[in-house]
N, C-alpha and C positions, 0 to 999 in steps of 0.2 A: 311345374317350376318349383326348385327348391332354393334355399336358402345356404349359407356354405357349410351351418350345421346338420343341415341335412333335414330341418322344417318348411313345412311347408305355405308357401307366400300366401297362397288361396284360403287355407286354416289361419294365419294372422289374419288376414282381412275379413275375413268373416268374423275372426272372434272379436277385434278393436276396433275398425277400420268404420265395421258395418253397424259397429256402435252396440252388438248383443253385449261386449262383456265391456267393464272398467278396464285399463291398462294396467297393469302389475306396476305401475311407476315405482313403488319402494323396490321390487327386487331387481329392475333393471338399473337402478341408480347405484343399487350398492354395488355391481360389477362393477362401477369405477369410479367408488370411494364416494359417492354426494348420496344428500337426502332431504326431505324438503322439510321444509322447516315453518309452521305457524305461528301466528303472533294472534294476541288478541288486543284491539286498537279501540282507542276510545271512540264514541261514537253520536251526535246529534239527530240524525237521518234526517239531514238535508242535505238539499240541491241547488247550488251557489252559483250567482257572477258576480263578477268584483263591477264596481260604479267607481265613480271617478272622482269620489269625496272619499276616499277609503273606508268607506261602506261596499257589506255586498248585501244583493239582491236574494229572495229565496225564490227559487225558482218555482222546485216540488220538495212536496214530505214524504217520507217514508209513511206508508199506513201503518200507527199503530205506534211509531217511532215515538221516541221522548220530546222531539221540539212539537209536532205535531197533537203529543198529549198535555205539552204545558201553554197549546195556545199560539202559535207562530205559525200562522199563514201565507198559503201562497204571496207573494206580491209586496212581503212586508219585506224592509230596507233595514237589515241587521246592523245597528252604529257600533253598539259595544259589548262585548262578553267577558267579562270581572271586571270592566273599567279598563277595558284594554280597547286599542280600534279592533273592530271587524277582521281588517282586510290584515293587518299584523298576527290576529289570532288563525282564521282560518288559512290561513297562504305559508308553506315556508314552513311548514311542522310547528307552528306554533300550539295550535291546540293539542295534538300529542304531547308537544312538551310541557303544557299548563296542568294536563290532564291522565296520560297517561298508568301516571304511579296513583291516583285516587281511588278510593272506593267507588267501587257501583251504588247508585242512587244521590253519591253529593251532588246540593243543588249544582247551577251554573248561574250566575245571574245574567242576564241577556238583555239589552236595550235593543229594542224595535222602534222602528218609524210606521205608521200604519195610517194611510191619507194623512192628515193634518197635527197628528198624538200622535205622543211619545210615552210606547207602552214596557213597562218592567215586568219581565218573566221569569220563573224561575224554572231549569230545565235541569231533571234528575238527568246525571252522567250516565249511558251506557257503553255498554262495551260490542263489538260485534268482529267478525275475522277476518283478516287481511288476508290479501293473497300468500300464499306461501311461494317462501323464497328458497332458492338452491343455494345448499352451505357443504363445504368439504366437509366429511364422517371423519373425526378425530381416529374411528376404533379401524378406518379401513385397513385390506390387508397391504402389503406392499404392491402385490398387483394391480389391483386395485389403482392404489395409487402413481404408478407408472403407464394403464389405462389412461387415467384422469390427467397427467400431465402429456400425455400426448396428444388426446384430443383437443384441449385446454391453451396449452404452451407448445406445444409440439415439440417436446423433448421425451425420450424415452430413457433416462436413466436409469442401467443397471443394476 
């Protein structure tokens, strides 16, 4: 069985499919003008539910993670981070947007509930990577971009 270029399906599936090799994603995305695109996002390395005082819950920590090395445990009930609520900061891009343009290691100051105390942490900012996202390549070629607009919009503009 081939392919209409005349490769062969059985060699893709072995080489991707069967998980031997990585996918070429950068060069099959520039055939029609995208490429992916990473961020680097700030980062706590906690695991949240929101409560119904606009506090949230920790769930889990990251091993190793910043909340887990300034002190904030499993079970503890996060009220406030810089004197903001909880549920405002983590929900809704808020801590990106408190956080994102800072230096790595500024503190964070973080109010916990922990049983019966109410405990002040200070948690060094990190950073860690987002999913990468698909952005149109400004440099593609016109084909490319006539490609991308058909799959995309289904227009083929000559």
């Amino acid at each position: 069985r081939r392919a209409s270029n005349g490769k062969s399906y059985d060699d893709f599936y072995r080489r991707y499919i069967d998980g031997r090799e990585p996918y070429p994603w950068d060069e099959a995305l520039e055939v029609i003008g995208l490429r992916m695109q990473s961020a680097s996002v700030p980062r706590m390395g906690i695991s949240l539910r929101p409560e119904q005082d606009s506090t949230v819950r920790v769930m889990e920590l990251v091993p190793g993670g910043a909340a887990a090395g300034a002190g904030i445990k499993p079970g503890d009930v996060v009220v406030s981070v810089n004197a903001r609520p909880a549920m405002e900061v983590f929900y809704a891009g808020g801590f990106a947007a408190m956080y994102g343009s800072k230096a790595a290691g500024t503190p964070i100051p973080v109010v916990v509930r922990r049983d019966s105390a109410t405990v002040n942490l200070q948690v060094p900012l990190r950073f860690g990577q987002a999913p990468p996202t698909l952005v149109e390549d400004p440099a593609a070629s016109p084909r490319a971009v006539r490609l991308r607009n058909g799959i995309l919009r289904g227009t083929t503009d000559k």
